[in-house]
Structure formats: structure tokens, C-alpha cells
ZADO-89536 format. One record per atom (N, C-alpha, C): residue number from 0; residue in three letters; atom name; y negated, x negated, z negated. Coordinates in Angstrom, 3 decimals, decimal comma. Each point is the difference from the previous one (the first is absolute). Example, Ala and Ser with C-alpha at 12.3 -4.5 7.8 and 13.67 -1.06 7.14 Angstrom:
<nodes>
nr; rest; atom; Y; X; Z
0; ALA; N; 5,690; -13,190; -7,800
0; ALA; CA; -1,190; 0,890; 0,000
0; ALA; C; -1,200; -0,900; 0,000
1; SER; N; -1,050; 0,350; 0,720
1; SER; CA; -1,190; -0,820; -0,060
1; SER; C; -1,090; 0,770; -0,730
</nodes>
This chain:
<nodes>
nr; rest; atom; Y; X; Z
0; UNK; N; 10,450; -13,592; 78,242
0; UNK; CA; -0,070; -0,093; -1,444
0; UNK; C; 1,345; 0,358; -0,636
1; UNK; N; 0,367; -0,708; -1,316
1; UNK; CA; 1,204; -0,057; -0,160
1; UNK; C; -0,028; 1,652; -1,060
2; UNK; N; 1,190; 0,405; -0,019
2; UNK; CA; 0,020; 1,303; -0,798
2; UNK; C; -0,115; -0,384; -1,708
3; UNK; N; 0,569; -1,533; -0,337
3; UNK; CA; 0,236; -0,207; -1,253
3; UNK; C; -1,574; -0,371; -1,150
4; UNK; N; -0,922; -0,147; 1,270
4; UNK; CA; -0,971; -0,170; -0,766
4; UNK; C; -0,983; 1,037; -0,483
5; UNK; N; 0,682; 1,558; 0,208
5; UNK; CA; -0,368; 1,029; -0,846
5; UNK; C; 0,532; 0,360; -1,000
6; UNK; N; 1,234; -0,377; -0,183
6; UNK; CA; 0,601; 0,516; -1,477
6; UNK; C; -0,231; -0,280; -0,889
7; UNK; N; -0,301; 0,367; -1,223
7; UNK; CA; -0,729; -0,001; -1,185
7; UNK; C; 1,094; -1,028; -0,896
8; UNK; N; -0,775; -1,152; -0,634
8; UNK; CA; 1,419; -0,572; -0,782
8; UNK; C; 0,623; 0,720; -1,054
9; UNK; N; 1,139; -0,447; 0,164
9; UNK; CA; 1,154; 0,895; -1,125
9; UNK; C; -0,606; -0,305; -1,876
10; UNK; N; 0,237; 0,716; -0,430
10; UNK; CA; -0,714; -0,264; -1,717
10; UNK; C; 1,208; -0,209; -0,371
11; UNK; N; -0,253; -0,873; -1,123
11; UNK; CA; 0,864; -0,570; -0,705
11; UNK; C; 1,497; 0,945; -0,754
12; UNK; N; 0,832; -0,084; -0,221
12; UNK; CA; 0,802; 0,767; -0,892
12; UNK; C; -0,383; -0,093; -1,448
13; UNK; N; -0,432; 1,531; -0,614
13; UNK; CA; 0,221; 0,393; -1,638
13; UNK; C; 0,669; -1,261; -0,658
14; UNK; N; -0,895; -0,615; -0,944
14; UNK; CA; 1,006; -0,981; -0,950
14; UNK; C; 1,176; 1,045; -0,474
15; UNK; N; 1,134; -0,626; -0,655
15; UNK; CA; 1,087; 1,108; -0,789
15; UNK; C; -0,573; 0,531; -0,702
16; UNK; N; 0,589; 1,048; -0,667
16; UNK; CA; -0,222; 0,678; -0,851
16; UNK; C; 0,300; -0,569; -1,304
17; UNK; N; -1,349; 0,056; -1,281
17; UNK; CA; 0,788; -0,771; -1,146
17; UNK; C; 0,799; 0,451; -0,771
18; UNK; N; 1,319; -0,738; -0,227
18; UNK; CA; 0,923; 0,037; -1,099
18; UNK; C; 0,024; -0,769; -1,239
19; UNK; N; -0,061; 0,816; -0,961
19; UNK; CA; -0,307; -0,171; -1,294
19; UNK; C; 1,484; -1,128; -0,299
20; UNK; N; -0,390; -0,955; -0,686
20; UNK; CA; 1,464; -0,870; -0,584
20; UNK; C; 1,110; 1,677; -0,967
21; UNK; N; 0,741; -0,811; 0,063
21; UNK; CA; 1,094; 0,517; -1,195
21; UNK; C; -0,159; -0,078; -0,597
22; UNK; N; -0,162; 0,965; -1,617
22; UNK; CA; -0,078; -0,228; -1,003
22; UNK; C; 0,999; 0,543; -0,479
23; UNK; N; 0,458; -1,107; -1,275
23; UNK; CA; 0,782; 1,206; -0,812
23; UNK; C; -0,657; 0,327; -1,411
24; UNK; N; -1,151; 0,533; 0,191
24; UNK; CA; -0,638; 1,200; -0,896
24; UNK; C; -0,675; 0,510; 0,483
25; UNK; N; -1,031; 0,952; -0,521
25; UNK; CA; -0,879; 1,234; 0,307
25; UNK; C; -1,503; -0,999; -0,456
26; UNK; N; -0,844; -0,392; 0,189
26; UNK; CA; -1,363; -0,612; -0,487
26; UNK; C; -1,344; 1,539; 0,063
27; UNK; N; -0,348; -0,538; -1,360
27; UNK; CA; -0,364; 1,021; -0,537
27; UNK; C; -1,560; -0,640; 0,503
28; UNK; N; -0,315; -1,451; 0,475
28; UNK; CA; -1,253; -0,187; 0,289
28; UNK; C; -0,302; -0,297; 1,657
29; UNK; N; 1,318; 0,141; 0,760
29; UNK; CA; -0,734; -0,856; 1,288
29; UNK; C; 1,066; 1,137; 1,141
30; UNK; N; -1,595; 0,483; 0,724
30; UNK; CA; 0,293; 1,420; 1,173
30; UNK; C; 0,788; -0,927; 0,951
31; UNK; N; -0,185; 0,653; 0,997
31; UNK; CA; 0,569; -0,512; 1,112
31; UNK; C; -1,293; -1,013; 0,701
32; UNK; N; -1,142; 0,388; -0,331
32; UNK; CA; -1,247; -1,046; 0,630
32; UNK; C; 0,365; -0,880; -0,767
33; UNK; N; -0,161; -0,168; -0,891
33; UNK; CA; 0,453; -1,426; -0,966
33; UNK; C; 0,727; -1,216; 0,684
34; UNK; N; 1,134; 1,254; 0,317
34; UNK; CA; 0,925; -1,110; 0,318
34; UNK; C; -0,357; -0,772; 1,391
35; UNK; N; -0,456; 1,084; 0,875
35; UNK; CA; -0,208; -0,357; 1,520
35; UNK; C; -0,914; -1,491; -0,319
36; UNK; N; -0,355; 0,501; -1,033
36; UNK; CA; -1,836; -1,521; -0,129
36; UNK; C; 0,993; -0,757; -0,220
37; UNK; N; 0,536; -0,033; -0,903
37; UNK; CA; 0,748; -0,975; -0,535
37; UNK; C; 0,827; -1,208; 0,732
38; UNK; N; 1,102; 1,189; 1,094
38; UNK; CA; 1,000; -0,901; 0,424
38; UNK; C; -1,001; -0,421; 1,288
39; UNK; N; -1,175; 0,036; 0,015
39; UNK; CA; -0,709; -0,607; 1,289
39; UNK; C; 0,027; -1,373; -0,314
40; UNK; N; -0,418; -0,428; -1,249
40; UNK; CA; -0,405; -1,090; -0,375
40; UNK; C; 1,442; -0,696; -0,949
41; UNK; N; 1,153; 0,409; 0,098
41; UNK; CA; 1,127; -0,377; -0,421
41; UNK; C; 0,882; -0,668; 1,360
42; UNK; N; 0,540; -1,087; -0,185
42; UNK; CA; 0,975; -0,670; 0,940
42; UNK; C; 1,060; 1,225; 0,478
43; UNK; N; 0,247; -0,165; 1,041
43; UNK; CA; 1,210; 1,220; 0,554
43; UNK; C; 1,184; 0,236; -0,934
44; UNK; N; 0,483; -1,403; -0,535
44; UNK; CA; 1,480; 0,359; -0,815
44; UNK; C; -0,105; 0,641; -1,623
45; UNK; N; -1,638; 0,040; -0,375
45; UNK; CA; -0,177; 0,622; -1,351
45; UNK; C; -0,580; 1,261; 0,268
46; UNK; N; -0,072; 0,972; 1,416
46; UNK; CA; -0,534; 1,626; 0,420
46; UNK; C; 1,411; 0,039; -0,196
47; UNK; N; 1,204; -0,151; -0,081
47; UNK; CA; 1,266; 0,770; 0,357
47; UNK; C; 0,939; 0,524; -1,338
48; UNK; N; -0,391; -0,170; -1,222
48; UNK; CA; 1,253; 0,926; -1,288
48; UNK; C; -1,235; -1,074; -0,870
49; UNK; N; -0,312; 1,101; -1,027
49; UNK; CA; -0,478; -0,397; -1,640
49; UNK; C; 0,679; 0,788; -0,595
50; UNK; N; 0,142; -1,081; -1,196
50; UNK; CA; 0,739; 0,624; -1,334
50; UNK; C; -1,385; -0,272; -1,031
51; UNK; N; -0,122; 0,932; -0,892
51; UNK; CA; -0,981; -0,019; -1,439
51; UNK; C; 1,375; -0,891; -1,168
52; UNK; N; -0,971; -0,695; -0,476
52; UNK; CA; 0,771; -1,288; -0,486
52; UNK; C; -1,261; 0,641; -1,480
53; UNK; N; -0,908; 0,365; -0,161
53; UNK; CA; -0,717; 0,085; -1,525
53; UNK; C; -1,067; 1,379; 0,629
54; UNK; N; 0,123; 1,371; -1,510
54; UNK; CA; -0,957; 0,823; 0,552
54; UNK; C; -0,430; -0,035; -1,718
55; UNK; N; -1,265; -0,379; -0,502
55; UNK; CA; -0,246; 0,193; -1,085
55; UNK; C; -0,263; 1,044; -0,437
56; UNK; N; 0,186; 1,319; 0,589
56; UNK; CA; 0,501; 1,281; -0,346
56; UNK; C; 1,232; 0,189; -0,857
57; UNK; N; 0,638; -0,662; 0,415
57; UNK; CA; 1,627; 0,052; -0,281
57; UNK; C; 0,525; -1,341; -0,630
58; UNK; N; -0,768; -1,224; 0,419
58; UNK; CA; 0,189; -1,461; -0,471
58; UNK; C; -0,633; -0,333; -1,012
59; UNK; N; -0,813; 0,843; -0,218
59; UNK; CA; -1,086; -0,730; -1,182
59; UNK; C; -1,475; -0,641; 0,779
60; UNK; N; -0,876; -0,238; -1,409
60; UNK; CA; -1,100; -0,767; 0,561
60; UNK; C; -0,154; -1,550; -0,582
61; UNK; N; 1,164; -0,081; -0,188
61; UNK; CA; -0,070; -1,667; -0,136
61; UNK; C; 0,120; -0,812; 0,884
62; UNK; N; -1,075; -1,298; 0,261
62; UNK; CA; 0,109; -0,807; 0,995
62; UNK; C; 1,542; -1,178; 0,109
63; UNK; N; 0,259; -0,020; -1,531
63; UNK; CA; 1,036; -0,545; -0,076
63; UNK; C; 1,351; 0,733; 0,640
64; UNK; N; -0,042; 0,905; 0,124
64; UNK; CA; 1,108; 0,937; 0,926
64; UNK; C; 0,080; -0,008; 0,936
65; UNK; N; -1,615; 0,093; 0,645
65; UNK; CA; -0,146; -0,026; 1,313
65; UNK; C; 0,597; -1,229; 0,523
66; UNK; N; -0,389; -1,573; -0,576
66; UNK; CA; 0,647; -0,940; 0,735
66; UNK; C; 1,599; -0,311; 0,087
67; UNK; N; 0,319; 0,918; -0,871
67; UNK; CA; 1,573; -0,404; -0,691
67; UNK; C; 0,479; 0,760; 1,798
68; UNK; N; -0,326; 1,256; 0,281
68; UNK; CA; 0,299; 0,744; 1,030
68; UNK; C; -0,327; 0,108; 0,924
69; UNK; N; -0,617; -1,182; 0,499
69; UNK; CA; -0,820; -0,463; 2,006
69; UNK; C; 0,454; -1,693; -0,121
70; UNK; N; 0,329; -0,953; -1,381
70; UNK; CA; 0,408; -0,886; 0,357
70; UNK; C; 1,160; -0,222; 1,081
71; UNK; N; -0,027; -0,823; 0,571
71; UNK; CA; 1,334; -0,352; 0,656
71; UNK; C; -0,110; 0,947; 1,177
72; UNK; N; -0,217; 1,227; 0,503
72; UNK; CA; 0,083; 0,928; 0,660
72; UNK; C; -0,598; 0,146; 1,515
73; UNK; N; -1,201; -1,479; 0,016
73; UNK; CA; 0,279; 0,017; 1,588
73; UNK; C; -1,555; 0,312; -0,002
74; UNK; N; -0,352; 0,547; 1,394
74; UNK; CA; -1,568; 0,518; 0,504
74; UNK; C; -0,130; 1,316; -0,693
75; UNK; N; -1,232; 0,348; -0,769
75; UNK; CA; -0,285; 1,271; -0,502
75; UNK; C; -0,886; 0,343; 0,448
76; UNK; N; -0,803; 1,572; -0,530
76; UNK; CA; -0,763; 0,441; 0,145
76; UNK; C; -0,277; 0,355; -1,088
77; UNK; N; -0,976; -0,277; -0,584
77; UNK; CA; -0,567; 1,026; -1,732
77; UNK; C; -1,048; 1,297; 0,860
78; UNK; N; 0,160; 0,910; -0,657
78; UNK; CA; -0,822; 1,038; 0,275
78; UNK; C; -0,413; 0,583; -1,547
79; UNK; N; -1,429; -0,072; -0,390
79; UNK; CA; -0,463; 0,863; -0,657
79; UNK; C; -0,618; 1,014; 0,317
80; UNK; N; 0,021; 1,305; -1,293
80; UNK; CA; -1,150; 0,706; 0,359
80; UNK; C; -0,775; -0,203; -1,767
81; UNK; N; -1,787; 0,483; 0,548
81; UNK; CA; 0,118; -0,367; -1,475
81; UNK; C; -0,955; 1,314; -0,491
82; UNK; N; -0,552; 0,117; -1,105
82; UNK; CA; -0,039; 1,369; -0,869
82; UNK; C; -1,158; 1,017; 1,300
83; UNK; N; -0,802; -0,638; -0,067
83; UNK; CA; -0,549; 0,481; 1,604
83; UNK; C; 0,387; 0,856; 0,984
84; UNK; N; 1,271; -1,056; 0,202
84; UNK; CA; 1,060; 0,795; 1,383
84; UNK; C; -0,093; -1,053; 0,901
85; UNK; N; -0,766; -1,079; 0,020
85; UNK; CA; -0,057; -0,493; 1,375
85; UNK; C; 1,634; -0,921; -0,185
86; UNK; N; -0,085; -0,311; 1,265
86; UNK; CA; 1,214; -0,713; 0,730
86; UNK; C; -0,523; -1,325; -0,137
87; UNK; N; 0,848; -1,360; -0,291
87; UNK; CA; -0,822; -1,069; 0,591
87; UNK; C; 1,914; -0,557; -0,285
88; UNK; N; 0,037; -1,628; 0,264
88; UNK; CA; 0,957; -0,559; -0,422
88; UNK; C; -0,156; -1,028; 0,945
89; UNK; N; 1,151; -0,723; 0,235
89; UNK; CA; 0,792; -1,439; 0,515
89; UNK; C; 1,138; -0,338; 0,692
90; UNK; N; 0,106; -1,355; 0,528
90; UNK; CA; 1,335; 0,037; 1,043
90; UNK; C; 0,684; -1,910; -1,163
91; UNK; N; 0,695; -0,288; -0,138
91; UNK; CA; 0,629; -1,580; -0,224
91; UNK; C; 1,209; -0,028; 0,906
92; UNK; N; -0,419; -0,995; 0,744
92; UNK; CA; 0,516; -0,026; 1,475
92; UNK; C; 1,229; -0,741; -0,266
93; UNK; N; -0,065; -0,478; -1,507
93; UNK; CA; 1,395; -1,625; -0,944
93; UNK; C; -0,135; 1,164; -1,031
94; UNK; N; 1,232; -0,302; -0,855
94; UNK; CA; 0,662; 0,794; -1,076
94; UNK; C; -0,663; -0,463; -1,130
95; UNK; N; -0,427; 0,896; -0,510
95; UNK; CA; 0,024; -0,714; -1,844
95; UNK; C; 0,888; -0,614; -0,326
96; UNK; N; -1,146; -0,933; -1,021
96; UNK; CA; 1,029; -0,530; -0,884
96; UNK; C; -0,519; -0,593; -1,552
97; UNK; N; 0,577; -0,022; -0,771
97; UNK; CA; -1,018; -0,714; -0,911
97; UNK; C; -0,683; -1,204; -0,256
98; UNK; N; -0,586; -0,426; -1,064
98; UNK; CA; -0,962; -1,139; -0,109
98; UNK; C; 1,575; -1,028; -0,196
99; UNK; N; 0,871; 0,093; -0,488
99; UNK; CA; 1,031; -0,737; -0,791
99; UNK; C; 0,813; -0,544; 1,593
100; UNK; N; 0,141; 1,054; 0,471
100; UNK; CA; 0,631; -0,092; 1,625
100; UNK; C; -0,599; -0,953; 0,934
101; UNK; N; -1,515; 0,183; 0,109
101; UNK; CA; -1,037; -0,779; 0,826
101; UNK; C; 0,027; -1,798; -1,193
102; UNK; N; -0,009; 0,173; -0,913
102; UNK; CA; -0,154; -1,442; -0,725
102; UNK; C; 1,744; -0,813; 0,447
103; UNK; N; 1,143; 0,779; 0,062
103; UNK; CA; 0,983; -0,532; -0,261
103; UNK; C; -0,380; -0,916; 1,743
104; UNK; N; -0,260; 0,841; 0,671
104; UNK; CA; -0,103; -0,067; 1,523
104; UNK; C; -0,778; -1,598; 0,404
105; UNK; N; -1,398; 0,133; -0,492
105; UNK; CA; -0,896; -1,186; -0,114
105; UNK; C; 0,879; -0,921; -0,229
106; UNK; N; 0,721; 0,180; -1,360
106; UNK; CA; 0,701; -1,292; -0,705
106; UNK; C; 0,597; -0,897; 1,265
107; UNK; N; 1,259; 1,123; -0,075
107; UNK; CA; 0,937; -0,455; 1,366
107; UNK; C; -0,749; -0,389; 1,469
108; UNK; N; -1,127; 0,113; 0,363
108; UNK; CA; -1,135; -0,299; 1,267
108; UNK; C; 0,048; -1,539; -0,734
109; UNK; N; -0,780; 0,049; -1,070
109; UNK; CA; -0,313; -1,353; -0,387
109; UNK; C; 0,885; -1,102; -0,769
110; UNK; N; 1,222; 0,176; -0,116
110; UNK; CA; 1,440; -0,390; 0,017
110; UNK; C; 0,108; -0,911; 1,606
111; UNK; N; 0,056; 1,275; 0,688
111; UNK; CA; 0,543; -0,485; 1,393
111; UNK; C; -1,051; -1,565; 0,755
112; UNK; N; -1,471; 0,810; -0,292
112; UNK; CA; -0,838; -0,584; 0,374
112; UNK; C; 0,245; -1,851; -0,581
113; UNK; N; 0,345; -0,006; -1,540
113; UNK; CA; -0,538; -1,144; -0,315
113; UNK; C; 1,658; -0,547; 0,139
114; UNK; N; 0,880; 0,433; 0,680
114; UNK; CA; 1,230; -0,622; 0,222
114; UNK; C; -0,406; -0,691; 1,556
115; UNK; N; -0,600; 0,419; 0,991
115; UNK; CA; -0,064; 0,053; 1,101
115; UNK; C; -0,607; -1,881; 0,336
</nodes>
């Protein structure tokens, strides 16, 4: 009998340990679980540096602000909390942009299209 067919199989190695992205601020709503949930379900190259681009603490509560300051800016994350306390929010995987931005866009689609 061979000796190898007593050894117990080897267990897997500990996933890493999680590292929180970079931020450059302090978030007054999201622990360190937050984030772990978070960057599970985030593509690898958006777990690695966030910047806060709108805190309506400090930005205001106008929606019109809000878009003026996530347009153009790439994949976000909105995080609310709301009078409650609970946590909830969102990921836009494409950048804002406005209604004026998305119409100019169509135009030029259907420009190209009816040149074609």
C-alpha cells in the first residue's frame, strides 16, 4: 500500500486579506464592511483609489449640483444614508452625463447612420 494514500488533502490557502481602496477623505457613512461588500461586486480597477466628487453635507442638496459634479467623471458610486440611518445606494459602471449630452450624441448616431 502506497504511503500517499493516507495524507489528508492540503486546504486551500486564506483568500487575502481585504484592502480597503484609497480614499482621499474620511466617509462619515461607509465602515470598513461596507466597503469589503462593495468592492466584491465592483470590477478590480474601481476597488483601488476613490475620490468624493459631491457630499451634500458640504455640497448642498440640490440635484442640480449633484449632476454638475459626477458628470463627466467616469464609474461612481452614490452612497446614501437616509434620516433612519440605513445605508443603501448605487454603482454607474458609464459616467454621467446630461439629457443635452445624450441628445447631442443620438443626433450624431443618426447623422452617421443616415450618411451610411
Amino acid at each position: 500500500p502506497s504511503a500517499s494514500k493516507n495524507k489528508e488533502p492540503k486546504e486551500p490557502p486564506p483568500p487575502p486579506a481585504f484592502e480597503p481602496p484609497k480614499m482621499d477623505f474620511d466617509s462619515e457613512i461607509l465602515t470598513k464592511e461596507h466597503l469589503e461588500l462593495l468592492c466584491k461586486y465592483l470590477p478590480m480597477d474601481e476597488t483601488v483609489r476613490w475620490r468624493r466628487v459631491f457630499n451634500s453635507g458640504k455640497d448642498g442638496k440640490s440635484f442640480t449640483r449633484f449632476g454638475a459634479q459626477v458628470c463627466n467623471r467616469g464609474p461612481t458610486i452614490v452612497v446614501i444614508r437616509d434620516a433612519d440611518g440605513h445605508v443603501f445606494g448605487g454603482h454607474a459602471d458609464e459616467g454621467w452625463c446630461t439629457y443635452a449630452q445624450r441628445y447631442k450624441e443620438a443626433q450624431a448616431e443618426a447623422a452617421a447612420i443616415s450618411r451610411a
